[in-house]
C-alpha positions as CSV (number, residue, x, y, z in Angstrom):
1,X,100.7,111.4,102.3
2,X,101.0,110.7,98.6
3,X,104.8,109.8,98.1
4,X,105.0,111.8,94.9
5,X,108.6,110.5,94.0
6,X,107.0,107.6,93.4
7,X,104.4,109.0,91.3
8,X,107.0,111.2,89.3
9,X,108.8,107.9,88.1
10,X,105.8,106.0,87.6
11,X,105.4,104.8,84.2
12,X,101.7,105.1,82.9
13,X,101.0,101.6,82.7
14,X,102.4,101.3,86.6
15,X,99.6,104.6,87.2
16,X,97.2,102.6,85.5
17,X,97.8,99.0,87.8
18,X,98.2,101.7,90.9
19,X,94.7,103.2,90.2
20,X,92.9,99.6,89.9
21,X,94.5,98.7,92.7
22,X,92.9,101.4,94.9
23,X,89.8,100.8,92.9
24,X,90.0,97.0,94.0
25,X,90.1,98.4,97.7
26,X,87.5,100.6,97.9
27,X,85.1,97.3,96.3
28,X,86.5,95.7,99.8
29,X,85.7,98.7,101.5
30,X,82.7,98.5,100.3
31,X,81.7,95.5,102.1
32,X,82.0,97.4,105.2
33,X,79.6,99.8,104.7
34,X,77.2,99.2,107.8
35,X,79.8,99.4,110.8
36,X,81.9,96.2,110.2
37,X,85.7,95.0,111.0
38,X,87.1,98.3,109.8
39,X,85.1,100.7,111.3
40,X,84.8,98.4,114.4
41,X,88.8,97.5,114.5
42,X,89.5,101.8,113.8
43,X,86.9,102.3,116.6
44,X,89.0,99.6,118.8
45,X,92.4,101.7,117.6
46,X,90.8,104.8,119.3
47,X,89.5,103.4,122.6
48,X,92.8,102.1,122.8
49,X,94.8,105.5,122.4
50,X,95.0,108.3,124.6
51,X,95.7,110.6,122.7
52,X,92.5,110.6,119.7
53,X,89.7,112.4,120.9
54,X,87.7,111.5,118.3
55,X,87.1,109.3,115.1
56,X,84.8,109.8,112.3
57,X,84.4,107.2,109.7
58,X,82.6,107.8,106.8
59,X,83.1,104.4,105.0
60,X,80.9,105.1,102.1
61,X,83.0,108.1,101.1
62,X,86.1,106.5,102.1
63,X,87.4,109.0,104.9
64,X,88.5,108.6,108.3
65,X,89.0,111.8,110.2
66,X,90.8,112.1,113.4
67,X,91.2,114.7,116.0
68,X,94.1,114.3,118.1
69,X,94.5,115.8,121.8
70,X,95.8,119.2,122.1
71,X,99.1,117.7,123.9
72,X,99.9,115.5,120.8
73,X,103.3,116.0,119.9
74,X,104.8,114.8,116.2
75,X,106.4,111.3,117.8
76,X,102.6,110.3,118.9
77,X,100.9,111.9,115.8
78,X,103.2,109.3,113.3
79,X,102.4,106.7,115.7
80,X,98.4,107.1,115.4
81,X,98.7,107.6,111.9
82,X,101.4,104.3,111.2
83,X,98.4,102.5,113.5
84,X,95.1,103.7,111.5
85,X,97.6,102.7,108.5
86,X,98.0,98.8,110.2
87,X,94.4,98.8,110.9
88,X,93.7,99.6,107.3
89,X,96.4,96.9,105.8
90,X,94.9,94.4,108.7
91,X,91.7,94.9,107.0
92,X,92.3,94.2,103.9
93,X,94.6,90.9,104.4
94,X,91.6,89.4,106.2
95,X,88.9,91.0,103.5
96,X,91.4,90.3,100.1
97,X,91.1,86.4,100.8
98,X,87.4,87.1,99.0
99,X,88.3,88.3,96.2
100,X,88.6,86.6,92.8
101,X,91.7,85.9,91.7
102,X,93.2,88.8,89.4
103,X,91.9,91.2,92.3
104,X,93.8,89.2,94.8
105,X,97.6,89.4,92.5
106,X,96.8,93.0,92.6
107,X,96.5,93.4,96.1
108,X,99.8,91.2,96.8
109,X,101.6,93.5,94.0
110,X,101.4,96.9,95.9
111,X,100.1,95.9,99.5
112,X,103.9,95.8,100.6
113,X,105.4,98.0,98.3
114,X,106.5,101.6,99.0
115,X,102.9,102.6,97.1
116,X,100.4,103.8,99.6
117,X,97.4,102.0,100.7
118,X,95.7,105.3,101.8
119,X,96.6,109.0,101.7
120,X,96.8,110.7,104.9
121,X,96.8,114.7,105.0
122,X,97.9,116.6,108.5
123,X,95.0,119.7,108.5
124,X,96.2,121.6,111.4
125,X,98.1,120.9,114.4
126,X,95.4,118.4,115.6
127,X,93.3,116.4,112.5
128,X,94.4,113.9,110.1
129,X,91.9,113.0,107.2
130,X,92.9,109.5,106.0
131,X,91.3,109.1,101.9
132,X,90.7,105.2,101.2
């Protein structure tokens, strides 16, 4: 989810760099419109989980939607959405090495940081859309 203590003590300028910067990933994301490493690896991520029933990706609007198992507890919900989140951040240290230069800082400022790379929001007991 959207930390919003760190939005509340942003300063504007620190917005501004914030809302390039996700601007800057969805131009990466955008490379991966027909089916490629993300969609493929987030594919992988569910094959490899027992408890996702299903994945949706819908790259060109930047959403991932998940359905979880009925028997998903909160321990095994954090740990599919901490793995869709490494999926994501795998992504985009493979994908940022083809990006000019200026695009590239700007990746390396936040990627790390406690600023989110995506925004994840629980809808029910059993779905998690992931925004890009």
């Amino acid at each position: 989810m959207l930390n919003m203590d760190i939005v509340s003590k942003a300063t504007t300028y620190q917005e501004k760099d914030y809302y390039e910067y996700r601007q800057v990933l969805h131009s990466i994301y955008d490379k991966d419109v027909w089916y490629g490493d993300l969609v493929g690896s987030v594919l992988a991520f569910r094959d490899q989980n027992k408890y996702v029933e299903t994945i949706s990706i819908d790259i060109k609007n930047y959403r991932i939607y998940i359905i979880l198992k009925e028997n998903t507890n909160n321990n095994d919900q954090m740990k599919i959405i901490n793995g869709i989140i490494n999926v994501i951040k795998d992504f985009i240290s493979v994908s940022s090495t083809q990006v000019d230069e200026n695009k590239k800082m700007l990746i390396d400022k936040y990627i790390n940081t406690s600023w989110p790379i995506c925004d994840y929001y629980n809808i029910g007991n059993y779905e998690i859309q992931f925004v890009l």
